[in-house]
N, C-alpha and C positions, 0 to 999 in steps of 0.2 A: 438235560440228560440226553433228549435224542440227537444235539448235535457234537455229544461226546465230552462236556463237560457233565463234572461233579461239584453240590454244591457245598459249602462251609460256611459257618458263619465267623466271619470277620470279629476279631477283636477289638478293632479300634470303628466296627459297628459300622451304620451306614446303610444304603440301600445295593443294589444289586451292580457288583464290577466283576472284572474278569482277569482272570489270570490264567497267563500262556506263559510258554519259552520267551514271549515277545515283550512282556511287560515285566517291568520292575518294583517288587515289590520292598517297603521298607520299615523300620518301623524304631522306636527313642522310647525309652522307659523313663521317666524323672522323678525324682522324692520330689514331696509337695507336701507342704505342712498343712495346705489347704487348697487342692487343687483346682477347686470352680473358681477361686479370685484370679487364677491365670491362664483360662481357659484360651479368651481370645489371646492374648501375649505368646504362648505357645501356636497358636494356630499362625497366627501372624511370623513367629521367628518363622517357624516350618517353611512356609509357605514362600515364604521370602529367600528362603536357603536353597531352595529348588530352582525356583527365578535365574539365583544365581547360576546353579548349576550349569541350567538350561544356556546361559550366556556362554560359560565358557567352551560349548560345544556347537555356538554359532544357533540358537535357536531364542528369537524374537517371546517374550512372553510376561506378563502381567497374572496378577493376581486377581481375581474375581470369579464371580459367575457367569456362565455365558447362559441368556435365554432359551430353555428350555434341553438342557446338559441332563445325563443321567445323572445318577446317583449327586443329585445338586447342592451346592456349597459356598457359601460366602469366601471362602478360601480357597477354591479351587484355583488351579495354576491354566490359561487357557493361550492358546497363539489369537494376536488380535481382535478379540472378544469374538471368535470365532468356530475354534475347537478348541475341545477341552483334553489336556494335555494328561491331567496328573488331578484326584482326586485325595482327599485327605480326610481323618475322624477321629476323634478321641474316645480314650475310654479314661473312665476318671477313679480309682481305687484308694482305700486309707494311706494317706500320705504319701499320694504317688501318681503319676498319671503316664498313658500309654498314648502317646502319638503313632497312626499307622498311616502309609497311604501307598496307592497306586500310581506308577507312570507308564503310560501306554510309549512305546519305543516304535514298535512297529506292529503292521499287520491290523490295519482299522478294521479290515473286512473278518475276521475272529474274533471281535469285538460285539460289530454289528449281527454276528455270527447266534453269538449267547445271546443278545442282549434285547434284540427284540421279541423272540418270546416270551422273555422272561417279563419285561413291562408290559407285553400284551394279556399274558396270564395276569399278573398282579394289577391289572386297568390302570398304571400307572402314565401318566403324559407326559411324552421326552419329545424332542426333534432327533430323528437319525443322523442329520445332518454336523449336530454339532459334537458328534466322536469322533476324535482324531489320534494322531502319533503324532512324535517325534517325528518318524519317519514317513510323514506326510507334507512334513516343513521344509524338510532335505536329508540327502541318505546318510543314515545311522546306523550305529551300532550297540548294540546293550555293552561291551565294552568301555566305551568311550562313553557313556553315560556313565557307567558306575564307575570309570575315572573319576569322572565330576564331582559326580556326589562324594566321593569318599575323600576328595581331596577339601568338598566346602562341608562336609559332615566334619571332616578330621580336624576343621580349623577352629570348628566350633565346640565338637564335641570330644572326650573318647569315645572309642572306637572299637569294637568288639565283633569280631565276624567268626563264622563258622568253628573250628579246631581249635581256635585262638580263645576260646570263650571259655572264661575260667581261669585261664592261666595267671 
């Protein structure tokens, strides 16, 4: 709060990320007749779809965790096991499941901004080191990211945004 963020809790759960103008948030609803047998299968498409993303906008990246990464994950999306690009979580509900996750685009220092007090209140053990962007890799635009994705989301998925949602 004293650095002007307000907190929420995430649906698709998880520990403490941040959201700005700079980061892109996302998130896939699925019927699931039994949602924990596809737990990792979902984590793994997701995670994998991002990768993709990430390529088509010329950004190098791999799935894993990077040692000692906030809010940390077997599925995170990270630049050369180095910064962590894009964090990911589920929530699991009666025949259904909600995949959500963050991509940081730009502006690490907003990041590092929240983020450190917030693991220092909570005595949680991160490295600051390994929070990065997109635009840490080379210059970007939240634009041309949600190009991306919407064009490796669309190829996978329907697609439903904002006004559109319903129709």
């Amino acid at each position: 709060a004293a650095a002007g963020f307000a907190s929420v809790e995430r649906l698709a759960g998880g520990r403490a990320a941040v959201f700005t103008e700079h980061t892109i948030a996302f998130s896939l609803a699925v019927p699931d007749e039994d949602p924990r047998v596809s737990i990792h299968t979902r984590f793994r498409k997701i995670s994998g779809l991002i990768v993709d993303a990430f390529a088509r906008v010329g950004v190098d990246s791999i799935v894993g965790e990077v040692p000692g990464e906030y809010c940390p994950g077997e599925f995170s999306v990270n630049h050369r096991n180095r910064i962590k690009l894009m964090g990911i979580g589920q929530r699991l509900a009666k025949r259904a499941a909600h995949v959500g996750g963050v991509i940081a685009v730009n502006r690490t220092d907003l990041l590092l901004e929240a983020l450190v007090p917030v693991y220092a209140a909570l005595r949680l053990e991160w490295q600051p080191a390994t929070t990065g962007s997109l635009g840490d890799v080379r210059q970007i635009t939240n634009r041309e990211v949600l190009r991306a994705l919407e064009d490796e989301f669309g190829a996978r998925y329907r697609v439903c945004t904002g006004p559109a949602w319903g129709r």
